[in-house]
N, CA, C and O atoms as a Tripos MOL2 file, in Angstrom:
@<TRIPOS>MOLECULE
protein
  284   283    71     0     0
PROTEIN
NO_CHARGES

@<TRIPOS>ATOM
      1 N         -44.8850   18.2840   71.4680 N.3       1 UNK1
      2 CA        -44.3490   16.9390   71.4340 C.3       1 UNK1
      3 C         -43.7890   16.6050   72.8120 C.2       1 UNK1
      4 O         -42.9560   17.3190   73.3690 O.2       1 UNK1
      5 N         -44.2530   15.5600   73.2990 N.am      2 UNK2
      6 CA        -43.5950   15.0860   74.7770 C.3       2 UNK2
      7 C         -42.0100   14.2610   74.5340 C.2       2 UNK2
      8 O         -41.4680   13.9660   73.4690 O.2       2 UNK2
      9 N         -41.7880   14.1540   75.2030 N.am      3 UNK3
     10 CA        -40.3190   13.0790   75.5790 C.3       3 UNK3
     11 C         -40.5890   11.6600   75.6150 C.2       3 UNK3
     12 O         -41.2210   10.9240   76.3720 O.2       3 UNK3
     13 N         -39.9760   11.5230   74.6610 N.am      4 UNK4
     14 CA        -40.4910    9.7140   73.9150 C.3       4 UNK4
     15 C         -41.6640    9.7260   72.4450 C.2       4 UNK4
     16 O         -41.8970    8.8280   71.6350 O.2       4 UNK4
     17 N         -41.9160   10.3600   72.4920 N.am      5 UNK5
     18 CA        -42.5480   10.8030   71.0480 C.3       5 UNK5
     19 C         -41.8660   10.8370   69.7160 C.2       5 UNK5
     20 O         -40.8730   11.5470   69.5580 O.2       5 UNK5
     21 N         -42.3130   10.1670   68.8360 N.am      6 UNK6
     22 CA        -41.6030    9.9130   67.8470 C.3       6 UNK6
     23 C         -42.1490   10.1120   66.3140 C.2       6 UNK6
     24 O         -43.0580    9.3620   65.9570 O.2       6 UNK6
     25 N         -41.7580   10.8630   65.5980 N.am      7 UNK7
     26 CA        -42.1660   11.1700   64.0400 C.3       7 UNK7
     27 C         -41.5400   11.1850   62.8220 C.2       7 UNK7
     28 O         -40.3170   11.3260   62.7840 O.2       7 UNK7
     29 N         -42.1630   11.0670   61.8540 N.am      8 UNK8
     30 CA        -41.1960   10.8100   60.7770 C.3       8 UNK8
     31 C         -40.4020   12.1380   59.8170 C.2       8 UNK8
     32 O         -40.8720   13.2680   59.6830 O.2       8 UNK8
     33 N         -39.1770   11.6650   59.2580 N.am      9 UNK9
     34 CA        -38.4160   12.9930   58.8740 C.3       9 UNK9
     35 C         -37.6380   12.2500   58.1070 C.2       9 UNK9
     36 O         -37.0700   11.2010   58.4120 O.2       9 UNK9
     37 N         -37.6200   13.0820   56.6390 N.am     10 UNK10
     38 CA        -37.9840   12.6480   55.4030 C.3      10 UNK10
     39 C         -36.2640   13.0540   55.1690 C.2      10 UNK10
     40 O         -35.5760   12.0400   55.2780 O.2      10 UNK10
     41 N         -35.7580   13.8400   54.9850 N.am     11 UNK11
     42 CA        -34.5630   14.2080   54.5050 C.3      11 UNK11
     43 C         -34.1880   15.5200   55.5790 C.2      11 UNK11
     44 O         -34.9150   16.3740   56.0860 O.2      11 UNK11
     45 N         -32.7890   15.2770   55.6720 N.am     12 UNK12
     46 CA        -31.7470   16.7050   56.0390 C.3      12 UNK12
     47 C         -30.9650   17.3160   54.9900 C.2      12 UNK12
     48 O         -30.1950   16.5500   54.4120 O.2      12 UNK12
     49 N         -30.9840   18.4640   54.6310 N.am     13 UNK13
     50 CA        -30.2200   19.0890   54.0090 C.3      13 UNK13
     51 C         -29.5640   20.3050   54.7010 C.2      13 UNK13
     52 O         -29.9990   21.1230   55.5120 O.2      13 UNK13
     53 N         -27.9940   20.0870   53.9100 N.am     14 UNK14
     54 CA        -27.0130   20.8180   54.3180 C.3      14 UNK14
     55 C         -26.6200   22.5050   53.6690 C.2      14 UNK14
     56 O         -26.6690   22.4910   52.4390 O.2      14 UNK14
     57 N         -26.3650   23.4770   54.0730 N.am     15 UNK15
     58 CA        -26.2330   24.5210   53.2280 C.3      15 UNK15
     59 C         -25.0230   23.8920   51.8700 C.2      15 UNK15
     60 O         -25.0680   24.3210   50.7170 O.2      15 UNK15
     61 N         -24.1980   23.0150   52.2650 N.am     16 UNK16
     62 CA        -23.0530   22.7280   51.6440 C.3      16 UNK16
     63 C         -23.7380   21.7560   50.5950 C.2      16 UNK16
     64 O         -23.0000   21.1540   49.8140 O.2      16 UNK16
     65 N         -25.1750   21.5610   50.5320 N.am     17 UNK17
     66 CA        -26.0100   20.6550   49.5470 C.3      17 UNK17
     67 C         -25.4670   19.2240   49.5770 C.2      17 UNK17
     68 O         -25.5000   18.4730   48.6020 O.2      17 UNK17
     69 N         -24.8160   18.8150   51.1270 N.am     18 UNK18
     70 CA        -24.4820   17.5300   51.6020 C.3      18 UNK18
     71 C         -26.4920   17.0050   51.9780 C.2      18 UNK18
     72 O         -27.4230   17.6860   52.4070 O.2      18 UNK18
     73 N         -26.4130   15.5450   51.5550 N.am     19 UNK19
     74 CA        -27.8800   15.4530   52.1800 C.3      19 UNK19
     75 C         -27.3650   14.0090   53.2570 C.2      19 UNK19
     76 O         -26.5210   13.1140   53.2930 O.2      19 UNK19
     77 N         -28.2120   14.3980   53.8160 N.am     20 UNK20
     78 CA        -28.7270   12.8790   55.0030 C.3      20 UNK20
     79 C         -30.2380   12.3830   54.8030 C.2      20 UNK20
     80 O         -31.2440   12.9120   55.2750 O.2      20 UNK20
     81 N         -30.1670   11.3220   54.0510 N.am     21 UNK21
     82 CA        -31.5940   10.5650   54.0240 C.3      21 UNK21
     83 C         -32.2050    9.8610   54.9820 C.2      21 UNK21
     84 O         -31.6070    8.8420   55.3280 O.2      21 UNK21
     85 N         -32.9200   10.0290   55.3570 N.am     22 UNK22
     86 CA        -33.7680    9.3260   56.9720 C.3      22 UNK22
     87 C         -34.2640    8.5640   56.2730 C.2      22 UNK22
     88 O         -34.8020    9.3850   55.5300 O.2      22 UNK22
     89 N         -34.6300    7.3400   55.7530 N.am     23 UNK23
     90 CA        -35.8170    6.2420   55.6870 C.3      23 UNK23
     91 C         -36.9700    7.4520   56.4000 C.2      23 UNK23
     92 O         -36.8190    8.2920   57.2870 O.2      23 UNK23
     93 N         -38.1460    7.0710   55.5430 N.am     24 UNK24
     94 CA        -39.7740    7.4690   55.6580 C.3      24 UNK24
     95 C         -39.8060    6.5340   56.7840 C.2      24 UNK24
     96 O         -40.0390    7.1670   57.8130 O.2      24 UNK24
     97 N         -39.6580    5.2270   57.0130 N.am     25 UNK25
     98 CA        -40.3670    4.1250   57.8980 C.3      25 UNK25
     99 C         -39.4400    4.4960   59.3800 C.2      25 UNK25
    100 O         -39.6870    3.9120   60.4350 O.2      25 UNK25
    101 N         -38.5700    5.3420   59.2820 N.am     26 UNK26
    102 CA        -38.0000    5.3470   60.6640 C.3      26 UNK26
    103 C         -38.0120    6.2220   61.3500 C.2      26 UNK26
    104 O         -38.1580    7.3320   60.8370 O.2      26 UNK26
    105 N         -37.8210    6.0750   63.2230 N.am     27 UNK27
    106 CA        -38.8270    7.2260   63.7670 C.3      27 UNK27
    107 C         -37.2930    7.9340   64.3940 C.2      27 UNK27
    108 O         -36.2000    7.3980   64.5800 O.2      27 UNK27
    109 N         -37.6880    9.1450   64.5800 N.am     28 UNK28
    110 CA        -36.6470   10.3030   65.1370 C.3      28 UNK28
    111 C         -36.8790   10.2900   66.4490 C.2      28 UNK28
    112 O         -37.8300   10.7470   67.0830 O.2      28 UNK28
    113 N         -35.5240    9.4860   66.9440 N.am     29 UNK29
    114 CA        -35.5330    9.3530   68.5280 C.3      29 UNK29
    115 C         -34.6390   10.4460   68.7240 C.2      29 UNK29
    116 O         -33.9680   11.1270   67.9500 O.2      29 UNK29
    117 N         -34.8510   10.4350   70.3110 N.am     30 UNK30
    118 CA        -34.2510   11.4660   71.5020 C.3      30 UNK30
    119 C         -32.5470   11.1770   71.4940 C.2      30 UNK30
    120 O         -31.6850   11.9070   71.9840 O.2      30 UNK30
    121 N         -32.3140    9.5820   70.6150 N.am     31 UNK31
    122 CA        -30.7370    9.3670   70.4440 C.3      31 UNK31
    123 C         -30.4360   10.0170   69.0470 C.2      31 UNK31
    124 O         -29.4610   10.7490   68.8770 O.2      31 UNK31
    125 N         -31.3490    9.7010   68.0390 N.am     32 UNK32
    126 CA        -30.7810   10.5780   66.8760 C.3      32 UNK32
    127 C         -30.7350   12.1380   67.2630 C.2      32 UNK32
    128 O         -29.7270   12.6390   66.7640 O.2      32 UNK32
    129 N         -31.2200   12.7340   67.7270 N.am     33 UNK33
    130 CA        -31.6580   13.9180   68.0060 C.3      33 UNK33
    131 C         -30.3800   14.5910   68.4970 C.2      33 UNK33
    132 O         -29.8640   15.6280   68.0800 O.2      33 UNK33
    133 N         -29.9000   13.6090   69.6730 N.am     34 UNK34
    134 CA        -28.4740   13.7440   70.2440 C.3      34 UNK34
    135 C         -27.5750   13.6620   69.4220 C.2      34 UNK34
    136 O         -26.6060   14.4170   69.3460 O.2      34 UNK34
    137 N         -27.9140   12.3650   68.4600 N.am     35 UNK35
    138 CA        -26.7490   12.4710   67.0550 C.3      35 UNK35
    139 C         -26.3860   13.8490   66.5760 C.2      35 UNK35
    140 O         -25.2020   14.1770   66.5040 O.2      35 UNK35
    141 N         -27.4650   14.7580   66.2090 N.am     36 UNK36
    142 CA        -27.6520   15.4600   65.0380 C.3      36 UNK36
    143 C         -27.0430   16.4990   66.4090 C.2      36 UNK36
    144 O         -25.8760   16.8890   66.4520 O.2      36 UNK36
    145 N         -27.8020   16.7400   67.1800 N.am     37 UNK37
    146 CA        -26.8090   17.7710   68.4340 C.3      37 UNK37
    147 C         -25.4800   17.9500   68.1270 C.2      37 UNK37
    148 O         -24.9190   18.9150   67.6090 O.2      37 UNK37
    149 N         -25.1190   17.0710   68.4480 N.am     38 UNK38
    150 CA        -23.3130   16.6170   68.3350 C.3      38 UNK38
    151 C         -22.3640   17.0170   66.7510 C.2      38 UNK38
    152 O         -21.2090   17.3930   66.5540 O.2      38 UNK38
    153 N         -23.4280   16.7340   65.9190 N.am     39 UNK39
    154 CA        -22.6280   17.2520   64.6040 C.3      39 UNK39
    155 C         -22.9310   18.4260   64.7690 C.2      39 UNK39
    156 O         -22.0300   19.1170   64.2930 O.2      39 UNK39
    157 N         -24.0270   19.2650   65.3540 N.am     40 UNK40
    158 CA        -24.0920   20.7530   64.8210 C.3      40 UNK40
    159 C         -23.2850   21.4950   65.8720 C.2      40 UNK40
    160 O         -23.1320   22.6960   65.6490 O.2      40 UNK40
    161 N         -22.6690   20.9340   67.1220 N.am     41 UNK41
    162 CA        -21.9130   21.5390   68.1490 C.3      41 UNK41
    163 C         -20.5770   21.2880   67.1970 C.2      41 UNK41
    164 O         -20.0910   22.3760   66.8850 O.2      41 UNK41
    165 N         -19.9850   20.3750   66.7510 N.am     42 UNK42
    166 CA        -18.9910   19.7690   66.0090 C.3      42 UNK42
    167 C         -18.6160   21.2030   64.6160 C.2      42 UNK42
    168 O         -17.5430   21.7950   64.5070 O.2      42 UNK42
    169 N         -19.7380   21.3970   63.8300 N.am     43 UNK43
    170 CA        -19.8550   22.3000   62.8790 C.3      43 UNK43
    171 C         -19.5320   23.6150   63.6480 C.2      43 UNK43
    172 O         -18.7410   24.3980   63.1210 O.2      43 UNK43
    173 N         -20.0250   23.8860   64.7300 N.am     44 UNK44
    174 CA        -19.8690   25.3680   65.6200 C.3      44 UNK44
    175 C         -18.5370   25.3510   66.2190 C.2      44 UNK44
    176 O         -17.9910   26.3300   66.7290 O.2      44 UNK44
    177 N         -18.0310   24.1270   66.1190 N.am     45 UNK45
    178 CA        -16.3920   24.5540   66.7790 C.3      45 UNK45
    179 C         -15.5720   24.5590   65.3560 C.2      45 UNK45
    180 O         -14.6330   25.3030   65.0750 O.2      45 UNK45
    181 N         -16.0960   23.6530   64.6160 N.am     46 UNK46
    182 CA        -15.0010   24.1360   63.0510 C.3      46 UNK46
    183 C         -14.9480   25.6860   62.5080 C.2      46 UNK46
    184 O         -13.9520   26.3670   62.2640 O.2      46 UNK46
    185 N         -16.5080   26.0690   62.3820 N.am     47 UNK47
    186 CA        -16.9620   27.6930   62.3900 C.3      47 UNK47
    187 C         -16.1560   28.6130   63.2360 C.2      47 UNK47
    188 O         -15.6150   29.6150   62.7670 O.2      47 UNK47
    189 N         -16.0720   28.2320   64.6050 N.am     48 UNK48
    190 CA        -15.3120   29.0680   65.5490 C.3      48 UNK48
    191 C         -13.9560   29.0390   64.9660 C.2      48 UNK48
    192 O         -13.5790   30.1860   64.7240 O.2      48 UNK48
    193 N         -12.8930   27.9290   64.5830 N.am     49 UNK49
    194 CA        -11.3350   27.6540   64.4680 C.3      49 UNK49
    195 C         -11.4230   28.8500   63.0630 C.2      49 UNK49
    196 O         -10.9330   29.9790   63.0330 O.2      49 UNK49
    197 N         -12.0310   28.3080   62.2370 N.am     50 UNK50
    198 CA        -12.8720   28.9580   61.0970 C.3      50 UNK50
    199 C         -12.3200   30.8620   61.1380 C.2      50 UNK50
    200 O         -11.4390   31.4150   60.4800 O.2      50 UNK50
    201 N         -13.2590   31.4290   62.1770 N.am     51 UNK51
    202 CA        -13.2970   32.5630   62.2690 C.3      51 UNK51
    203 C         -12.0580   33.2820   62.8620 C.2      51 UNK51
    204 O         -11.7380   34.4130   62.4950 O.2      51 UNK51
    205 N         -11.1130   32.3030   64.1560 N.am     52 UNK52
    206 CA        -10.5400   32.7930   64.9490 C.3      52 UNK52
    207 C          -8.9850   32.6020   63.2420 C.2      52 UNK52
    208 O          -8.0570   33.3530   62.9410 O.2      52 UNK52
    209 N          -9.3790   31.4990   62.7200 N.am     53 UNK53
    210 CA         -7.7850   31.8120   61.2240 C.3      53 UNK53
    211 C          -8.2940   33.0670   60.2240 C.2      53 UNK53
    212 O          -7.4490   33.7640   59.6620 O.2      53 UNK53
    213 N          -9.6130   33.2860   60.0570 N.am     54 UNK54
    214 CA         -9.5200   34.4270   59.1990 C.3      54 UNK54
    215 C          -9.2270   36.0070   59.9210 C.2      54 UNK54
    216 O          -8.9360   37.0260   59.2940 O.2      54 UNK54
    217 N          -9.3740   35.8940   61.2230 N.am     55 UNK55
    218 CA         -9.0520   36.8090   62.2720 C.3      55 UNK55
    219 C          -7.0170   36.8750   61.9080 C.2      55 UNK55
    220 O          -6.4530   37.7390   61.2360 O.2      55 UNK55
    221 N          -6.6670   36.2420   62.2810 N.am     56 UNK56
    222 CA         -4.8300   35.8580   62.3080 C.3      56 UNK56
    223 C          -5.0530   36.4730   61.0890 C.2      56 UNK56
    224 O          -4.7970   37.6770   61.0620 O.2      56 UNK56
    225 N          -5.6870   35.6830   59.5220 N.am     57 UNK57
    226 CA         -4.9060   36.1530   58.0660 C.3      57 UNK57
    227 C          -4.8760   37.8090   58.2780 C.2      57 UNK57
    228 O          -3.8200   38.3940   58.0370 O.2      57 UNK57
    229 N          -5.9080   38.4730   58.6770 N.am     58 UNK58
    230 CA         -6.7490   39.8830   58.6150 C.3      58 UNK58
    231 C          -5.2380   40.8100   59.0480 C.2      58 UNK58
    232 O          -4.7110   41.6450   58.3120 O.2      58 UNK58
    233 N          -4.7300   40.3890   60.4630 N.am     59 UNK59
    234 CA         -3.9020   40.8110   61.4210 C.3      59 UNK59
    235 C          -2.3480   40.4840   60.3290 C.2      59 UNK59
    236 O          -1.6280   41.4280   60.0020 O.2      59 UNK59
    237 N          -2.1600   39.5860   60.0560 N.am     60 UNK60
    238 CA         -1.2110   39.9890   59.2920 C.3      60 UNK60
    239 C          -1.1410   40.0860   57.9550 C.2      60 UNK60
    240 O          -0.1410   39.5840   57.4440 O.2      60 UNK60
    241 N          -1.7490   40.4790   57.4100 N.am     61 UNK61
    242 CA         -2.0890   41.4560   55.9660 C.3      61 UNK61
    243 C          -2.3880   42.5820   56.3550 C.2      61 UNK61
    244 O          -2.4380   43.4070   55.4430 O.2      61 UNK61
    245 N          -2.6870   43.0900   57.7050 N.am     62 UNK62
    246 CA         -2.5970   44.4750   58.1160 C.3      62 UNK62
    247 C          -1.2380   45.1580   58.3490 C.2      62 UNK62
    248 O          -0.8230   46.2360   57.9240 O.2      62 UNK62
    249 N          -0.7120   44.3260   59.0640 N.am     63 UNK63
    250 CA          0.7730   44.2700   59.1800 C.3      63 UNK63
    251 C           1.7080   44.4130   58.1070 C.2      63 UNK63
    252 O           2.5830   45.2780   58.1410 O.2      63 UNK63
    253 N           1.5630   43.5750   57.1130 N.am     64 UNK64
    254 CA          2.0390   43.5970   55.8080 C.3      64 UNK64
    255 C           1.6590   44.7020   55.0060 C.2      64 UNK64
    256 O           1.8840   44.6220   53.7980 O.2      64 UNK64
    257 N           1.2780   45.4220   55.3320 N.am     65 UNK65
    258 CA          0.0430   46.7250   54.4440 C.3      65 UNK65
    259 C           0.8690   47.7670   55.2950 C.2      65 UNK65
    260 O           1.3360   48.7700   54.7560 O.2      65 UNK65
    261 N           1.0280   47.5130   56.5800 N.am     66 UNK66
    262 CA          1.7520   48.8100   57.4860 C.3      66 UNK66
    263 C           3.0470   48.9070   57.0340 C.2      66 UNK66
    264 O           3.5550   50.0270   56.9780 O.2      66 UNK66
    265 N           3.8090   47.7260   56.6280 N.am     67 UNK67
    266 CA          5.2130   47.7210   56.2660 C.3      67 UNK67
    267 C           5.4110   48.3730   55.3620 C.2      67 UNK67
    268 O           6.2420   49.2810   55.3330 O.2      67 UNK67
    269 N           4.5070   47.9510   54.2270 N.am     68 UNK68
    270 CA          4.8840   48.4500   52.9220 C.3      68 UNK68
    271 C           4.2840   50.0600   52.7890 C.2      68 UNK68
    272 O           4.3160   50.7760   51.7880 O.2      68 UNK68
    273 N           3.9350   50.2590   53.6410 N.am     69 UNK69
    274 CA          3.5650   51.5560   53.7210 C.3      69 UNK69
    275 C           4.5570   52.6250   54.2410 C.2      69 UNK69
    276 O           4.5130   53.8550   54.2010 O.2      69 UNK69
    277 N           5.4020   51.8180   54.7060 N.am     70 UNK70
    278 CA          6.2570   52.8060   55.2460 C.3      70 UNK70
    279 C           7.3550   52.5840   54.8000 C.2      70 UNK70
    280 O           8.2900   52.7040   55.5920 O.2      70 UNK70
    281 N           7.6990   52.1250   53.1860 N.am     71 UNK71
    282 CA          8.8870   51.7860   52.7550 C.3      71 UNK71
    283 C           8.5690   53.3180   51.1270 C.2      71 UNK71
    284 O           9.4410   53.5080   50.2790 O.2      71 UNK71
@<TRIPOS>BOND
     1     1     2 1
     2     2     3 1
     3     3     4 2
     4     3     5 am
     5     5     6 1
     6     6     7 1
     7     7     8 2
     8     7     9 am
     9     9    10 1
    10    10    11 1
    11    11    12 2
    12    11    13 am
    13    13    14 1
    14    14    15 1
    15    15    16 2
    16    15    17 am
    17    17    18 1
    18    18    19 1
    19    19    20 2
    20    19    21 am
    21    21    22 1
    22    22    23 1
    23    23    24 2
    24    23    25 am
    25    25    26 1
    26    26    27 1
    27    27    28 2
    28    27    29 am
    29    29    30 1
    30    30    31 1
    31    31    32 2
    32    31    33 am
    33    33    34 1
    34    34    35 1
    35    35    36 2
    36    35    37 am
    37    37    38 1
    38    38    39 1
    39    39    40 2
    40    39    41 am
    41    41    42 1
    42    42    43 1
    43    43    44 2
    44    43    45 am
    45    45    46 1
    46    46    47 1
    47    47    48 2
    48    47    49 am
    49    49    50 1
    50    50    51 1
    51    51    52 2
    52    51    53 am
    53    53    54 1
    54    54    55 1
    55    55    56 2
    56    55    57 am
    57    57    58 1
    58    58    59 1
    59    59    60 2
    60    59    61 am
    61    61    62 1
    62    62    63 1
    63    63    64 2
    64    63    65 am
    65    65    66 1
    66    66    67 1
    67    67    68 2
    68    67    69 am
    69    69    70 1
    70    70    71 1
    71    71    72 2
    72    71    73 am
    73    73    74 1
    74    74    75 1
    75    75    76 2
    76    75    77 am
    77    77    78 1
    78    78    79 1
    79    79    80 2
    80    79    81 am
    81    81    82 1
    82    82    83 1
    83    83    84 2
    84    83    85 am
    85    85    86 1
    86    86    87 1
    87    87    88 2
    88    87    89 am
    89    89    90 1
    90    90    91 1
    91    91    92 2
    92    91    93 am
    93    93    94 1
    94    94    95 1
    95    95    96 2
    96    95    97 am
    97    97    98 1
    98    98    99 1
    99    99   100 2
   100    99   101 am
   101   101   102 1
   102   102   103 1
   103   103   104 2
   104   103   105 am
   105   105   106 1
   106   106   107 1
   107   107   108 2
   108   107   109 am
   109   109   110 1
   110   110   111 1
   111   111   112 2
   112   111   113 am
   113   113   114 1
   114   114   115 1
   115   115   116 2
   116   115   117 am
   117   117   118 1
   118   118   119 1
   119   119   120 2
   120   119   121 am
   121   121   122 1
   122   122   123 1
   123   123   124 2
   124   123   125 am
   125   125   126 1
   126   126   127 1
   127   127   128 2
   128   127   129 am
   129   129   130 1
   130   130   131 1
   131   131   132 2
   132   131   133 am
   133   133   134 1
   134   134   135 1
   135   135   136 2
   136   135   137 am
   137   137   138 1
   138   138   139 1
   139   139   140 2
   140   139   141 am
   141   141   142 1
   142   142   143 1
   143   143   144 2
   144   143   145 am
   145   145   146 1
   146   146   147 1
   147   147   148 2
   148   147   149 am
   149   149   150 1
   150   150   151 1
   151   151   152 2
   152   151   153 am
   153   153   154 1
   154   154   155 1
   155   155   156 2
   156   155   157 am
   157   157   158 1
   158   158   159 1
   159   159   160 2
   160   159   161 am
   161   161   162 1
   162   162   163 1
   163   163   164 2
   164   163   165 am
   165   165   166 1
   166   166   167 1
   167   167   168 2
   168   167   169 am
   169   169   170 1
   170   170   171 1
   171   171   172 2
   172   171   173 am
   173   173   174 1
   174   174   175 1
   175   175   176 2
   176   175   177 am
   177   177   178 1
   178   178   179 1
   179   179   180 2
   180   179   181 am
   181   181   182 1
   182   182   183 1
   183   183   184 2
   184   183   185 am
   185   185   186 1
   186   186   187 1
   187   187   188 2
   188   187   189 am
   189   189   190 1
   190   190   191 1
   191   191   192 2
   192   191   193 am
   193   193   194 1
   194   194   195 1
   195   195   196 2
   196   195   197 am
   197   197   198 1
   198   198   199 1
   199   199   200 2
   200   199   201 am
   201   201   202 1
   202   202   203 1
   203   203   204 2
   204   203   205 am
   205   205   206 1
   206   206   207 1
   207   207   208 2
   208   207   209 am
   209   209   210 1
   210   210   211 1
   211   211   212 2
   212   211   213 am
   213   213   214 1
   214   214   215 1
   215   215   216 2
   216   215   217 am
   217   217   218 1
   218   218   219 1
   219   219   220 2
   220   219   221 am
   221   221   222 1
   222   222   223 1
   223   223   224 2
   224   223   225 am
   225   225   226 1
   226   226   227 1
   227   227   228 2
   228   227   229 am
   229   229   230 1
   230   230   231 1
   231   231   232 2
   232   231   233 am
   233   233   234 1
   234   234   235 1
   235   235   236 2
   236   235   237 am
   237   237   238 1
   238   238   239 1
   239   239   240 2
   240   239   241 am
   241   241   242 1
   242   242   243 1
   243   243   244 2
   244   243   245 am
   245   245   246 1
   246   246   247 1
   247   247   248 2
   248   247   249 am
   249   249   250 1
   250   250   251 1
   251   251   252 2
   252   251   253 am
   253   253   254 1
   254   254   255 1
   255   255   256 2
   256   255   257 am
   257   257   258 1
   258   258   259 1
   259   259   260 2
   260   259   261 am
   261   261   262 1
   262   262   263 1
   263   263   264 2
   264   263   265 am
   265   265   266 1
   266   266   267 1
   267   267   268 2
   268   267   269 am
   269   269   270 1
   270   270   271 1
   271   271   272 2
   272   271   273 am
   273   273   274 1
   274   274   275 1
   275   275   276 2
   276   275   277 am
   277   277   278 1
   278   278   279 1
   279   279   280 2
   280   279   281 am
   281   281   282 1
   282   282   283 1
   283   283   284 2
@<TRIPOS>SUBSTRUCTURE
     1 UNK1         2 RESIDUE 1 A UNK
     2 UNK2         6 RESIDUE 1 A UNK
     3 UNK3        10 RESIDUE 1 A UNK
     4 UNK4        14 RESIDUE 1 A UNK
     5 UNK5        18 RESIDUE 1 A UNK
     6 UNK6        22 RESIDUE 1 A UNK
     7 UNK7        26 RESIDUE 1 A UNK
     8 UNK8        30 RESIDUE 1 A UNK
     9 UNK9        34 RESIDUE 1 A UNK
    10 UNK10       38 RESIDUE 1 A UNK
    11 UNK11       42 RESIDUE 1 A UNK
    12 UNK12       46 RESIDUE 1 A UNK
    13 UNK13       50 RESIDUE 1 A UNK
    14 UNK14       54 RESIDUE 1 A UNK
    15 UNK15       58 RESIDUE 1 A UNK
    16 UNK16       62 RESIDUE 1 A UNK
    17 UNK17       66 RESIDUE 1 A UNK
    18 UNK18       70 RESIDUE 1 A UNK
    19 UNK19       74 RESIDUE 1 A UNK
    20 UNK20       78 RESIDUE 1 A UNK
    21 UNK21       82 RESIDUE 1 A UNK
    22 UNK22       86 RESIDUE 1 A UNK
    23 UNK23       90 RESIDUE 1 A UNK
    24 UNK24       94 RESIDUE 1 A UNK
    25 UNK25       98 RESIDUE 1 A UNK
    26 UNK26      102 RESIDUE 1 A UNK
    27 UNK27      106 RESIDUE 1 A UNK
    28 UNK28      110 RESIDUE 1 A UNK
    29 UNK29      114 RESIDUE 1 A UNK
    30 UNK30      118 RESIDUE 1 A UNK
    31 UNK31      122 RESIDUE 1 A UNK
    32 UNK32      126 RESIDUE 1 A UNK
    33 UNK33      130 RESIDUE 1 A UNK
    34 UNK34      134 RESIDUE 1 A UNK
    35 UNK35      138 RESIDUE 1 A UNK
    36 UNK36      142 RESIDUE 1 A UNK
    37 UNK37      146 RESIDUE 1 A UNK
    38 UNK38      150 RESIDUE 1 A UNK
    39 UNK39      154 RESIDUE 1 A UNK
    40 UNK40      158 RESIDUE 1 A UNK
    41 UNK41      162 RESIDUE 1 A UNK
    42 UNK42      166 RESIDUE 1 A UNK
    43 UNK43      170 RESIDUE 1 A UNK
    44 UNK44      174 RESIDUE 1 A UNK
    45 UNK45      178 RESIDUE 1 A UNK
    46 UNK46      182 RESIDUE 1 A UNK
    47 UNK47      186 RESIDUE 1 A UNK
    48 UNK48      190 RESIDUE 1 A UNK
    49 UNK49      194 RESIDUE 1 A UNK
    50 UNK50      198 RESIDUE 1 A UNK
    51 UNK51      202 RESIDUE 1 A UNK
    52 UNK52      206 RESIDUE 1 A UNK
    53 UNK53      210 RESIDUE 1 A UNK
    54 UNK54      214 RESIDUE 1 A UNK
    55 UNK55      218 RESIDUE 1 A UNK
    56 UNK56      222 RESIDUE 1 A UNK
    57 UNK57      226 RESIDUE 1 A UNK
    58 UNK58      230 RESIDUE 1 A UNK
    59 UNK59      234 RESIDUE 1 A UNK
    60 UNK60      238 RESIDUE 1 A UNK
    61 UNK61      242 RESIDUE 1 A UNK
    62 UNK62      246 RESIDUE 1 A UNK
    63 UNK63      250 RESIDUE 1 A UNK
    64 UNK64      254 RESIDUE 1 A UNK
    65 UNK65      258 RESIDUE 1 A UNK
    66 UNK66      262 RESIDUE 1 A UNK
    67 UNK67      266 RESIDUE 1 A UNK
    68 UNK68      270 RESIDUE 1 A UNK
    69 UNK69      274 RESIDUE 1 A UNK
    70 UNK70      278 RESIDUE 1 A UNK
    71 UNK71      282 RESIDUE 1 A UNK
């Protein structure tokens, strides 16, 4: 596919079984494309905040596990 080329795309689906319906009659530009970029960079920084709080809970329930361990 070159740059400026345009095709049709029927539905997006989400693992979270969120959908995004594209209209059949409408074409997938290089701006939607950027759209859809932007939410999945958007999703990769929630994922990241995501990972870095279940990291913190881990660290102190370890902590809490060391205490009571030594009581």
């Amino acid at each position: 596919m070159e740059e400026g080329e345009v095709y049709e795309v029927g539905e997006i689906v989400t693992t979270t079984s969120d959908v995004d319906v594209v209209e059949e009659e409408s074409h997938f530009t290089s701006e939607s494309a950027q759209i859809l970029i932007g939410e999945i960079m958007g999703c990769n920084r929630d994922l990241e905040n995501i990972k870095e709080n279940i990291n913190d809970v881990k660290k102190k329930m370890k902590n809490i596990i060391d205490v009571l361990g030594r009581i």
